[in-house]
C-alpha positions as CSV (number, residue, x, y, z in Angstrom):
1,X,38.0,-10.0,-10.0
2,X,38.3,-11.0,-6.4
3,X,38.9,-7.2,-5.4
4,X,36.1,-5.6,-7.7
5,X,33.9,-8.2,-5.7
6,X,35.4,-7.0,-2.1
7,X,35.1,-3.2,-3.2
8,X,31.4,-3.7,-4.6
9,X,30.3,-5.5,-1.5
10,X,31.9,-3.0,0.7
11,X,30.3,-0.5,-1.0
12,X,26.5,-2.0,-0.8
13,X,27.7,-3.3,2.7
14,X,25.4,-0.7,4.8
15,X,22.5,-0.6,2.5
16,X,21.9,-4.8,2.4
17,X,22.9,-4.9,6.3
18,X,19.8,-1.9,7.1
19,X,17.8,-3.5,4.7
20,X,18.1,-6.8,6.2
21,X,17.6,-5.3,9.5
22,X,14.5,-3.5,8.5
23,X,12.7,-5.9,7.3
24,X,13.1,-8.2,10.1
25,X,12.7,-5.8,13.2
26,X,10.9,-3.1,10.7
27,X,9.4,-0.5,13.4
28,X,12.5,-0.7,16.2
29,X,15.1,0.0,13.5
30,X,12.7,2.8,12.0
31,X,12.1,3.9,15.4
32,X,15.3,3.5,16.3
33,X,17.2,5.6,13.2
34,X,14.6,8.2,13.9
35,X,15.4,9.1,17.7
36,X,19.2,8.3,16.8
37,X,19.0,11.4,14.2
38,X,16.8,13.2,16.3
39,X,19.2,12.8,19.3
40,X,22.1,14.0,17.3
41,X,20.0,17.6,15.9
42,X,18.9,17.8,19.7
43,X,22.7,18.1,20.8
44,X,24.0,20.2,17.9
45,X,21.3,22.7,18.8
46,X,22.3,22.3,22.2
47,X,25.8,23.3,21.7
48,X,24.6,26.2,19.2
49,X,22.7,27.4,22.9
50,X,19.4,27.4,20.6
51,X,17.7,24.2,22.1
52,X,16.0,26.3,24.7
53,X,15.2,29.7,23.4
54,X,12.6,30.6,21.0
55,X,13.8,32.0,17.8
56,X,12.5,35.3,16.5
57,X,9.2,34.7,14.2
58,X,9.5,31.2,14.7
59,X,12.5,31.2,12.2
60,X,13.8,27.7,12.3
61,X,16.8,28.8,10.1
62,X,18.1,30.4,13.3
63,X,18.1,26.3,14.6
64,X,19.5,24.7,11.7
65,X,20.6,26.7,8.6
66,X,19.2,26.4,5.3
67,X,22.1,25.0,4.1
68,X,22.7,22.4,7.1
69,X,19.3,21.8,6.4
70,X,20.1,21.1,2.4
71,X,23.4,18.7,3.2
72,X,21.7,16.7,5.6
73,X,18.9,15.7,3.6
74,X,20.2,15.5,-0.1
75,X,22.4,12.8,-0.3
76,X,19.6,10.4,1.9
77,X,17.3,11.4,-0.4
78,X,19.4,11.1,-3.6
79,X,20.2,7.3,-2.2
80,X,16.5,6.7,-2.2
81,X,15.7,7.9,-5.6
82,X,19.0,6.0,-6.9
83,X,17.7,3.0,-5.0
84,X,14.4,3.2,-6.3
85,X,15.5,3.9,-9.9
86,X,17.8,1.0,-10.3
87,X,15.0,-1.8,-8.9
88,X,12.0,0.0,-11.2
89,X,14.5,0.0,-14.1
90,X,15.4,-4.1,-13.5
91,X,11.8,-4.7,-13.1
92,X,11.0,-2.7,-16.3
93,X,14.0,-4.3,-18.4
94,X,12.7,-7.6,-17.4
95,X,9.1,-7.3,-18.4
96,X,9.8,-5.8,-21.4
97,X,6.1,-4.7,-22.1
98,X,7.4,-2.5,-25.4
99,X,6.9,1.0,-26.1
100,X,3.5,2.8,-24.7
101,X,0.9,2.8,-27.0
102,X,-1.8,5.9,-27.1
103,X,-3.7,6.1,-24.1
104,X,-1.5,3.7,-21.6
105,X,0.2,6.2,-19.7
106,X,-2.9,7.9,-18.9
107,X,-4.8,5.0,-18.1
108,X,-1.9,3.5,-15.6
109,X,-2.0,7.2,-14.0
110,X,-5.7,7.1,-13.4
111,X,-5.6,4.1,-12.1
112,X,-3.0,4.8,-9.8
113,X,-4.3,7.9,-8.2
114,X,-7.6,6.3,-8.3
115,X,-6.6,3.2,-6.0
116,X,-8.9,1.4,-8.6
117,X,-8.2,-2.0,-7.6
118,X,-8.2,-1.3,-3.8
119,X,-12.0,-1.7,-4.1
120,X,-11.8,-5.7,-4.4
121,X,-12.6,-6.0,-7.9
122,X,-16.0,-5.3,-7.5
123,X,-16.4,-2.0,-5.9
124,X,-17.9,-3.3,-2.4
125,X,-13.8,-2.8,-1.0
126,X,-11.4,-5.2,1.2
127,X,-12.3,-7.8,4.2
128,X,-11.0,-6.6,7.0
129,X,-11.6,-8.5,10.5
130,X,-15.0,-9.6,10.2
131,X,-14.8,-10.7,6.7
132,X,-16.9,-8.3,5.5
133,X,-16.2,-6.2,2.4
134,X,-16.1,-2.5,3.3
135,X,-14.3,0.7,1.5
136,X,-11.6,1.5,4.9
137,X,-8.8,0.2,3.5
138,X,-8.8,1.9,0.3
139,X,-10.3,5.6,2.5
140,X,-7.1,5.6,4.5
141,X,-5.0,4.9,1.5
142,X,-6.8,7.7,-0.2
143,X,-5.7,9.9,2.6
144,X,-2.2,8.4,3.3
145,X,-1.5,8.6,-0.4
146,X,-2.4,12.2,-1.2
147,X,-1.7,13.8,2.3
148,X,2.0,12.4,1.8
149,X,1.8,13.9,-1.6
150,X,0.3,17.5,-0.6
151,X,3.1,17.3,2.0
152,X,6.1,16.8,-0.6
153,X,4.3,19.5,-2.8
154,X,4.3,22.2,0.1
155,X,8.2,21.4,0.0
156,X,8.9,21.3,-3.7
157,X,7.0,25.3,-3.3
158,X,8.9,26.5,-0.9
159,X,12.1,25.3,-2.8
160,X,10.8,27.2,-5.6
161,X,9.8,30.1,-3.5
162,X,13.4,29.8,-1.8
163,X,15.4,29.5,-4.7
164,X,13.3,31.1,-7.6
165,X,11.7,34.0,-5.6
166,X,13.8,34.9,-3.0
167,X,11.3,34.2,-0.2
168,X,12.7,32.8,3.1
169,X,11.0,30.3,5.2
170,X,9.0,30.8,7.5
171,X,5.7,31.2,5.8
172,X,2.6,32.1,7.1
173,X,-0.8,30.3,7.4
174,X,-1.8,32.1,4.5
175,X,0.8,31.6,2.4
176,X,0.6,28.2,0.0
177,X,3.7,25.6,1.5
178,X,2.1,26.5,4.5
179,X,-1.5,25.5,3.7
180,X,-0.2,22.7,1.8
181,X,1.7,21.6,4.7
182,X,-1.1,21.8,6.9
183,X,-3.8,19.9,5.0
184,X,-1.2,17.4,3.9
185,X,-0.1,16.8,7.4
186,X,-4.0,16.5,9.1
187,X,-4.7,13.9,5.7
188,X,-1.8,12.0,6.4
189,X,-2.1,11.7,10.4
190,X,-5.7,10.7,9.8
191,X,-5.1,7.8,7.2
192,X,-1.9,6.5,8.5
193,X,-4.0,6.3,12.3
194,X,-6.8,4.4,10.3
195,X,-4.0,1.9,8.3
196,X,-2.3,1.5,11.8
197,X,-5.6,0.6,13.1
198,X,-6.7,-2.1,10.5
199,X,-3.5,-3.6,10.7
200,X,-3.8,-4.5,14.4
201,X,-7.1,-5.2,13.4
202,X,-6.7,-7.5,10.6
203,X,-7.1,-11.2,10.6
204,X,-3.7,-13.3,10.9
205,X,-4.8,-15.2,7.7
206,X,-5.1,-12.2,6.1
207,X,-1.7,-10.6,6.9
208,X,2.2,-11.7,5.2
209,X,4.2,-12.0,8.1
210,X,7.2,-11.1,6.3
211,X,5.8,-8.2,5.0
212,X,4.2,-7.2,8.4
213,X,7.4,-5.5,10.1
214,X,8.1,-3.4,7.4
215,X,4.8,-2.2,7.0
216,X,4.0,-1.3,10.9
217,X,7.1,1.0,10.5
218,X,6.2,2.8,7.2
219,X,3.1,3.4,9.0
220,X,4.8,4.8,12.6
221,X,7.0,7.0,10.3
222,X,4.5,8.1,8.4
223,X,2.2,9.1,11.6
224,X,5.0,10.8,13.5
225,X,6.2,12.5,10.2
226,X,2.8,14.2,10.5
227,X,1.8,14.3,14.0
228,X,5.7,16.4,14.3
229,X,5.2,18.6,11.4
230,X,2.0,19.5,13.0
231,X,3.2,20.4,16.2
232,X,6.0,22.1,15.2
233,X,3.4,24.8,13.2
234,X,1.6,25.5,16.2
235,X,4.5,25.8,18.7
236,X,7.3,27.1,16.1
237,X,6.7,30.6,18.3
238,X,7.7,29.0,21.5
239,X,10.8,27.9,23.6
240,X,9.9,24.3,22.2
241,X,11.3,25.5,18.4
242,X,14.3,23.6,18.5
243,X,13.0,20.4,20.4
244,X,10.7,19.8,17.8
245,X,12.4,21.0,14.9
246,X,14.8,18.0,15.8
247,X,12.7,15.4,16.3
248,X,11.0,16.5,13.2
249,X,13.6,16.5,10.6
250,X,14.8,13.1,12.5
251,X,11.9,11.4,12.1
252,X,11.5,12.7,8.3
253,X,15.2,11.9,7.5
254,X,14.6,7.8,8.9
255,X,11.4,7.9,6.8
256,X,13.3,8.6,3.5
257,X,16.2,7.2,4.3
258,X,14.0,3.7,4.6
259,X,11.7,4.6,1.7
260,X,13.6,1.6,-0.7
261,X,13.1,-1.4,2.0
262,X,9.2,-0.9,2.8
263,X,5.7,-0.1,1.3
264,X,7.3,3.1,-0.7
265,X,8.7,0.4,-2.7
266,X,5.6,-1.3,-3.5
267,X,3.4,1.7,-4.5
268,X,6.5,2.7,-7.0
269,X,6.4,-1.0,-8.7
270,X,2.6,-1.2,-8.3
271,X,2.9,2.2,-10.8
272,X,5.0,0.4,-13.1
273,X,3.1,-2.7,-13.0
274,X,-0.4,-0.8,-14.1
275,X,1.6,0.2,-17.0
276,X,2.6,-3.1,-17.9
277,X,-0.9,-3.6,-17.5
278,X,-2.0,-1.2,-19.8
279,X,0.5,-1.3,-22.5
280,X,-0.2,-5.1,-22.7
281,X,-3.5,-5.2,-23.0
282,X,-3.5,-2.8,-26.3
283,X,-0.9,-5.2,-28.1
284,X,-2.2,-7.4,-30.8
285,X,-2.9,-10.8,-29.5
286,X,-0.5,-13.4,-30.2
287,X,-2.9,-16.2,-29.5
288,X,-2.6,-18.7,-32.7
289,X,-5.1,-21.3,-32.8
290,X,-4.3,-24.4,-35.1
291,X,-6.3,-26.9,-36.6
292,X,-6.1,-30.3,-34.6
């Protein structure tokens, strides 16, 4: 028993320590894992010769291959859906709502996409600094939230353009990963800009300071995720390719590869929780009231 225990804790050794790590220094390890992996693209394209020399059509294949490209990012990306999986299926096992009645899913969905109870309960929004009520907070989530998403949809197209229809990145500005890119990246830049700003904004009494580290570099990742994909659209032509092709897929690798410690997290359980929510509320009620 002694050596199953070893064995298991060796094997969740690095994913406890980074978490732990995160989520009391939150933006200098993100920060940090982000110009580590960058770092280490910047010199493999260095000893390629491709760091400084722009590639033919912008064709950032000729940086990294597709299938560098692939190994690099699946098995971060399979830990954080494993990671995510396992926590949403404890929390689900130990709520035990029951099976979804009619109507729940959809509700819970709505309400999700909707950010319905972002708005304070009463529509008028959250206090921010001043204490007043106002609709900010739940805007920049609105833009956060679906310029992440239009983001990971120009990638799930171009996998399917890739794979299904034989069409090779790069696209062009026409073409829909690309537009979807684009749109997703300005939405996100834009929201994450306005949560970074409320945050430094905020009142202290209305903050978690536990929370607060992890948050501040959800944010930073998410802003430089989208500030780098951006940039490296409009100078993929240029002798710059390579540069920011690395600091791109660094950044975006640290951002997934932290997606289980930080506000990810939340919005997955917060889904699962409006579920609850609405599967409970169409049970029967078990309320018995007895005679005294």
């Amino acid at each position: 028993m002694a050596q199953v225990r070893r064995r298991t804790y060796a094997r969740h050794a690095w994913p406890r320590a980074f978490g732990a790590a995160y989520e009391r220094n939150g933006l200098v390890v993100a920060l940090a894992t982000a110009a580590s992996l960058a770092l280490f693209l910047v010199l493999g394209a260095a000893r390629t010769g491709s760091l400084s020399h722009a590639a033919p059509g912008g064709d950032f294949y000729r940086v990294f291959p597709h299938g560098l490209m692939v190994a690099l990012f699946a098995p971060i990306f399979a830990f954080s859906l494993l990671a995510l999986g396992i926590g949403v299926r404890r929390f689900w096992r130990d709520q035990a709502p029951g099976p979804a009645p009619s109507g729940a899913i959809g509700e819970a969905t709505r309400d999700a996409l909707g950010l319905r109870y972002l708005d304070g309960g009463h529509g008028e929004g959250c206090n921010e600094e001043d204490d007043a009520f106002t609709p900010t907070r739940r805007r920049a989530h609105h833009l956060t939230f679906y310029g992440f998403a239009l983001c990971f949809a120009a990638t799930c197209v171009a996998t399917l353009y890739h794979y299904a229809w034989g069409r090779v990145a790069p696209y062009g500005y026409t073409d829909l990963p690309k537009l979807l890119g684009i749109v997703g990246g300005v939405m996100l830049t834009v929201g994450s800009a306005s949560l970074w700003r409320l945050r430094r904004r905020r009142h202290p009494l209305h903050d978690d300071p536990a929370q607060a580290p992890m948050d501040r570099a959800f944010i930073a990742l998410l802003f430089l995720a989208a500030t780098s994909g951006l940039a490296l659209t409009i100078w993929r032509a240029t002798d710059a390719l390579a540069l920011l092709l690395a600091i791109h897929l660094g950044v975006v690798m640290a951002l997934f590869a932290t997606l289980p410690y930080g506000k990810f997290a939340h919005g997955i359980y917060r889904g699962a929780a409006l579920l609850r929510w609405a599967i409970e509320k169409r049970q029967p009620s078990t309320l018995a009231l007895k005679d005294d």
